[in-house]
N, C-alpha and C positions, 0 to 999 in steps of 0.2 A: 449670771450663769446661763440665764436663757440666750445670751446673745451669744458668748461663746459658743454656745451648743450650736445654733442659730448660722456661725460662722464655719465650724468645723464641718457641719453637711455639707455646708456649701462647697467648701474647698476640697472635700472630697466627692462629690459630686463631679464636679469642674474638672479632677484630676481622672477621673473614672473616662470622661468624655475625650481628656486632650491625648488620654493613653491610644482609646480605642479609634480615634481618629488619626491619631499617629503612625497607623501602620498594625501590623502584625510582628509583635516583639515574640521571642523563645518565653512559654512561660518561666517563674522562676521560683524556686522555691512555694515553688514549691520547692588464860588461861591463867591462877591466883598468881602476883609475885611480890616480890618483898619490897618493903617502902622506900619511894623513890628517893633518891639525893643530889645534889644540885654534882657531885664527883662520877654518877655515873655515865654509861655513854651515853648519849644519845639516837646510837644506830637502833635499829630495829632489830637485833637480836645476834650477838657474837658468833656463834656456832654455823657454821654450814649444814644442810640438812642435804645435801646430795644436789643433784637434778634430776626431778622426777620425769615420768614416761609419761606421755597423753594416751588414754584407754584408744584401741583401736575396735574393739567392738562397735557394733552396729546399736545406734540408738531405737529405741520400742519402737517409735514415730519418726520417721525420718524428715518429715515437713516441720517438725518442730525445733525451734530455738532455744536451750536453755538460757535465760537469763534470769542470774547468779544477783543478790542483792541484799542488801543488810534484814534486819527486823520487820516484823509488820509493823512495827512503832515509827518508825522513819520514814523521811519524807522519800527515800530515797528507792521504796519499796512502793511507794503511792509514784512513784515516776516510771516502776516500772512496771506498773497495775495499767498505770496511762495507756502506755504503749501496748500493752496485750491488747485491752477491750479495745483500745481503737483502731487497732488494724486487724483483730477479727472483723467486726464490720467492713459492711461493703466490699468484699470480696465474693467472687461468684464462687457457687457450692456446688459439689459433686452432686450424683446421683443418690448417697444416705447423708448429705450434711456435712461432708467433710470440705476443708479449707483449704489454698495452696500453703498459706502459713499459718503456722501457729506459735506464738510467742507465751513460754511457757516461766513465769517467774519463782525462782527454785530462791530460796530462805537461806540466809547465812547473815553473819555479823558484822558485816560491810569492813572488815577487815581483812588480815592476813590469810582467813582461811578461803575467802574470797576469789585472790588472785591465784591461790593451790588446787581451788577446783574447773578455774579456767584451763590451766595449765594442764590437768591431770584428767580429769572427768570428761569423756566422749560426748556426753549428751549437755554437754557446759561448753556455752558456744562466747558468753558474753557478761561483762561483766561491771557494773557501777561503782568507780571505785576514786579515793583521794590520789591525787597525782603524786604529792609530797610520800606517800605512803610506798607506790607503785615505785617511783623512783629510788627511795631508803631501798628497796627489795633488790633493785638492779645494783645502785652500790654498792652494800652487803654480800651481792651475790648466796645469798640466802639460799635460793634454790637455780643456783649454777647460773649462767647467762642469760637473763629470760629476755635480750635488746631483740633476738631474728625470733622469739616464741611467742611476745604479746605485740598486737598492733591496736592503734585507736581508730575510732574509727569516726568520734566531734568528741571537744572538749564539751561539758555540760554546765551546772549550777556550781555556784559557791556553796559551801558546805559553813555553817558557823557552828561555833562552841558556844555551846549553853550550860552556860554554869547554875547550876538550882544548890541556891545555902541559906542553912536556915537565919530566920532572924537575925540572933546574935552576930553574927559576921558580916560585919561590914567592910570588909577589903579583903583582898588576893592573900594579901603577909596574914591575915590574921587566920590562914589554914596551915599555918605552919604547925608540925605537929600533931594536927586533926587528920580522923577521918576520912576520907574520901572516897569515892567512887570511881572509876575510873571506864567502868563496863565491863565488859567480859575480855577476858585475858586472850591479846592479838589480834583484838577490834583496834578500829584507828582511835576510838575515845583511852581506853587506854595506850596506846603506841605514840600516839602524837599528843595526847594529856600529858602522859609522863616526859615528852621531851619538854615542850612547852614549859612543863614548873622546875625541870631540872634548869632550863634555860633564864628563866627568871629567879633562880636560885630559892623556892619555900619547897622545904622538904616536909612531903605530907605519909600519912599510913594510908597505906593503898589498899582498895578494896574492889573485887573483878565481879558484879552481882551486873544481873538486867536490869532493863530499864522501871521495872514494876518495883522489884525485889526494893532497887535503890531509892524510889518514891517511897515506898514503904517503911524505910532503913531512916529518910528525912524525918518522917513524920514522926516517929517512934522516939529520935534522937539518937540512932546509933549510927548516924552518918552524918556528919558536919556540913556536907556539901557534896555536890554529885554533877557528873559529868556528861553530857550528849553533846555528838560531834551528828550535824545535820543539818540538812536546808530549811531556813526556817519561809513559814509558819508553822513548827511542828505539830501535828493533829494531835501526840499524845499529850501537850502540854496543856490543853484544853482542861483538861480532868485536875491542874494546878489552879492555886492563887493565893495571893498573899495571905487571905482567909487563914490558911493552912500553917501560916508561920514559917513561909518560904519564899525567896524572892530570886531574880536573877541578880548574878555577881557580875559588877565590871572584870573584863581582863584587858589590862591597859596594854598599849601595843606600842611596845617597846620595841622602835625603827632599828637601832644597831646591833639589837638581840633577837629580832622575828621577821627582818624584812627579806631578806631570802627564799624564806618559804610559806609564808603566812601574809595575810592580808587584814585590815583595819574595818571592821564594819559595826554595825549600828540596830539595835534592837528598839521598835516604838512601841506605841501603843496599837497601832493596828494590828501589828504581829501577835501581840500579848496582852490581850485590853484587861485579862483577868489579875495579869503578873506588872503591867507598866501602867504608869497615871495617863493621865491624858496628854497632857503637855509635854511628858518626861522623855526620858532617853536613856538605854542604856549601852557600853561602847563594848564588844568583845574582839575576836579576831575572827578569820576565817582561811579556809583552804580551798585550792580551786578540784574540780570532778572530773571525769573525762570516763564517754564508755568505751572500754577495753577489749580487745575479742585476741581469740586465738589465730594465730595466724596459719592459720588450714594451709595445704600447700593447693598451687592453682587448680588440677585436677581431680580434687578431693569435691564429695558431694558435698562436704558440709561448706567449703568455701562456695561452693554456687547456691548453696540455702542461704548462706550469709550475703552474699551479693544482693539475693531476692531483698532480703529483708532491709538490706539499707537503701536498695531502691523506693521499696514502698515506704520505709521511715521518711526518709526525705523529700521525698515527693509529698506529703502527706503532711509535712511538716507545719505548716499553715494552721490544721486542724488543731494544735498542741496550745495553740495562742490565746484560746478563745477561755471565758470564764470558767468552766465546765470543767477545765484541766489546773492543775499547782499553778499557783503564780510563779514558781520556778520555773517554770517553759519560757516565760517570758525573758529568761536572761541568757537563754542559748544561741548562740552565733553558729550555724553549723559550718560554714568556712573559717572560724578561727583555729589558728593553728599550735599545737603541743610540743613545743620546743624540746627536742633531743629523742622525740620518737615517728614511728614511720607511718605514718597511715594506709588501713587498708583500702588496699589500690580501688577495689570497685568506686568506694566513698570519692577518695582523691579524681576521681576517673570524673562522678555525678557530679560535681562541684566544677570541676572544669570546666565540662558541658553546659553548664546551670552558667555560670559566671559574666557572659556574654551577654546573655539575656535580662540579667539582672542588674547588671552594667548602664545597658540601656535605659532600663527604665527607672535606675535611681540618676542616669542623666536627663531624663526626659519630668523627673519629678522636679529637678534643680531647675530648670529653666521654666517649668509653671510656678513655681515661688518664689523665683528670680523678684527682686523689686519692690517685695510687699513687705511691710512693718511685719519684724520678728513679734513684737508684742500683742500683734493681733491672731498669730498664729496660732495653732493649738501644738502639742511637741510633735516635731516634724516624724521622728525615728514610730511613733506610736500612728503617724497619719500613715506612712507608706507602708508600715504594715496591716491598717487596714484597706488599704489596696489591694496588697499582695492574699489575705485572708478574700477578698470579695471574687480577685481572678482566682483562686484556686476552687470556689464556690461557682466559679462561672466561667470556664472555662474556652466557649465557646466565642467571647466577646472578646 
């Protein structure tokens, strides 16, 4: 370990020196319903609700960003906690304290009601939501054509399904008929729960309680098994363990039944040292996140509040890497792209700019470890981002 360690300074060391001799590169980067059945549909909701109006009133605080985000139980809310505290900081203050931005994280159930206060609410600029979910909403036409009304603005984290059953249940089938949780009625744990087990065919009795209510519901025995759709390591799972007579459920991931819209992922022990053995594993699925915003028209103030704010996200973005923030930051790519939606332009505009820069210098890191034994190496993708983390710290070099 010591020599690895021993080699990693070095080679980032070495890379620090061959950048800064290389030139002057662009930095870079910087609601209840009835039990589900394997016949019903799988859309997000048959009925049309209209298409609603976006409030034109003037928000309290005009420097402020609402962003819109599930539970405080979710990691999803802890990503959007991130981004407030860290870009309050370091920004210069007026004369009584006040900030150019403020990024204000407003409480919802990271579902349906989610992307209706995007949509609708003036002072709801943005919003952390399942792609698969946003998408159901645009094919449904749910609330009329929302393709010219929401823009993204970076795909973000994978979201996994966490199944908590008690003891007794040792497989998926054996919820047939049981119990279940599902969350609150037009969160994505119920909307995409119940596709997901109509899709695998076990029809369960469905139950729309929060996330405390349905811990409490396990323990008690009046819930078989219980559902949270989130980025794991969820903090609220902490207060769980097998102790309790509750464990996590596999959900096998059935390629020609869930590969469309779902993804195959893997629960350890680090995630859940209280819930997973040491050695163990357990397999569930997962969906991918993306932040949403309203697509302000160009001369609208709240689109140049918004612009502010994805300059300073992404510029900033370096900071998100470090231990101090989710380990979720670490899987965000913020040039990957959201297939069948548009991005808002400022974002698409920064990345462009950015791309050049960043270009260079993952060509300038290729040809400093051009040569050398992969097996000596530490992971390449983890060494150039502490590169990139040291230029955004040092900016001047």
């Amino acid at each position: 370990m010591r020599v690895c360690g021993a080699m990693r300074t070095g080679l980032f060391i070495a890379l620090i020196a061959a950048a800064w001799l290389g030139g002057q590169v662009q930095d870079s980067f910087a609601q209840k319903r009835p039990s589900a059945s394997p016949s019903e549909s799988t859309k997000v909701s048959p009925r049309k609700e209209g298409t609603p109006k976006k409030e034109t009133g003037r928000p309290a605080d005009p420097f402020t960003v609402g962003f819109v985000t599930g539970s405080p139980q979710c990691t999803e809310f802890a990503i959007a906690q991130d981004i407030a505290t860290t870009l309050a900081g370091g920004q210069e203050t007026g004369p009584h304290g006040q900030v150019a931005l403020r990024v204000l994280p407003i409480v919802g159930d990271g579902g349906v009601r989610n992307v209706l206060d995007v949509l609708t609410l003036a002072g709801a600029d943005v919003a952390i939501s399942p792609v698969v979910l946003v998408d159901r909403l645009r094919e449904t036409r749910t609330f009329g054509d929302i393709s010219d009304r929401l823009t993204y603005i970076a795909p973000l984290h994978i979201e996994e399904f966490h199944l908590l059953a008690r003891a007794e249940i040792g497989s998926l089938t054996e919820l047939s008929g049981k119990r279940v949780n599902l969350g609150d009625d037009g969160s994505a744990g119920a909307i995409l729960g119940r596709e997901v087990l109509n899709r695998l065919g076990v029809k369960i009795m469905e139950s729309n309680l929060g996330p405390e209510a349905a811990l409490d519901g396990l323990r008690k025995g009046d819930l078989s098994a219980a559902l949270l759709v989130s980025g794991k390591p969820l903090s609220f799972l902490t207060q769980v363990s097998q102790l309790d007579g509750i464990h996590l459920l596999p959900i096998p991931y059935f390629k020609e039944l869930l590969q469309q819209d779902y993804l195959p992922s893997t629960f350890r022990h680090k995630d859940y040292p209280n819930l997973i053995a040491v050695e163990a594993s357990v397999d569930t699925i997962a969906i991918k996140s993306a932040l949403f915003a309203y697509n302000w028209p160009s001369g609208n103030e709240r689109f140049r509040l918004l612009e502010f704010f994805v300059q300073t996200l992404f510029t900033r973005f370096p900071e998100f890497l470090g231990d101090a923030h989710h380990p979720k930051w670490r899987e965000v790519n913020l040039a990957a792209q959201l297939p069948g939606w548009r991005r808002f332009r400022p974002a698409e505009r920064w990345l462009q700019q950015q791309s050049g820069g960043e270009a260079a210098l993952r060509k300038a890191f290729g040809r400093f470890i051009e040569g050398k034994p992969t097996a000596d190496l530490p992971d390449r993708e983890e060494l150039f981002r502490d590169f990139l983390r040291w230029r955004e710290r040092n900016p001047a070099k």
